[in-house]
N, C-alpha and C positions, 0 to 999 in steps of 0.2 A: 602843290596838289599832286596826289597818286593819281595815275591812269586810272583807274577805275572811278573816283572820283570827276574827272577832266569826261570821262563818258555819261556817267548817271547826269552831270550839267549839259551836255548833249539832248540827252535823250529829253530834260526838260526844257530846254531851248526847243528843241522841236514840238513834243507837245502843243507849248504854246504856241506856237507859232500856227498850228495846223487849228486850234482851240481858236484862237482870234482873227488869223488870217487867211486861214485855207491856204496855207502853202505850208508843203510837205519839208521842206529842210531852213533850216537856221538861216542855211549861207543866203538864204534868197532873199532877207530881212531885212529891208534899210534900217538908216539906223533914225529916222520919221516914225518909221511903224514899230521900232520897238520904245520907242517912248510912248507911243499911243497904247501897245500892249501893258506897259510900265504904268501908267496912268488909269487901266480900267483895271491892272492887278490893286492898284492903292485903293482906288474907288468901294470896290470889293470887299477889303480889308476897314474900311472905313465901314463901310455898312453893317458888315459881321460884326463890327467892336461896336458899336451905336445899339446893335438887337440884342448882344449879348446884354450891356449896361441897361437898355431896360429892362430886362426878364430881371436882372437881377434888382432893380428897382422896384416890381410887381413883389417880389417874393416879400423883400423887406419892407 
């Protein structure tokens, strides 16, 4: 990975982190709560893919 690359992963490591946990930096993340943050990102991604697949069941 390029340094800038290894930073913009940072900078989304914290995001989430501050998005789910309220804590301002990565480093402060078990690795408990990042499986919890890991588990409500799939959850997310499961829901999005489900509303998409009916709209497009509605259309057709």
């Amino acid at each position: 990975m390029k340094k800038e690359d290894i930073l913009h992963l940072e900078k989304l490591m914290n995001f989430l982190s501050l998005h789910f946990l309220k804590k301002r930096h990565w480093e402060d993340v078990s690795k408990t709560e990042w499986s919890y943050i890991v588990s409500e990102l799939n959850d997310l991604i499961i829901n999005d893919n489900s509303e998409k697949t009916q709209k497009k069941k509605l259309i057709f």
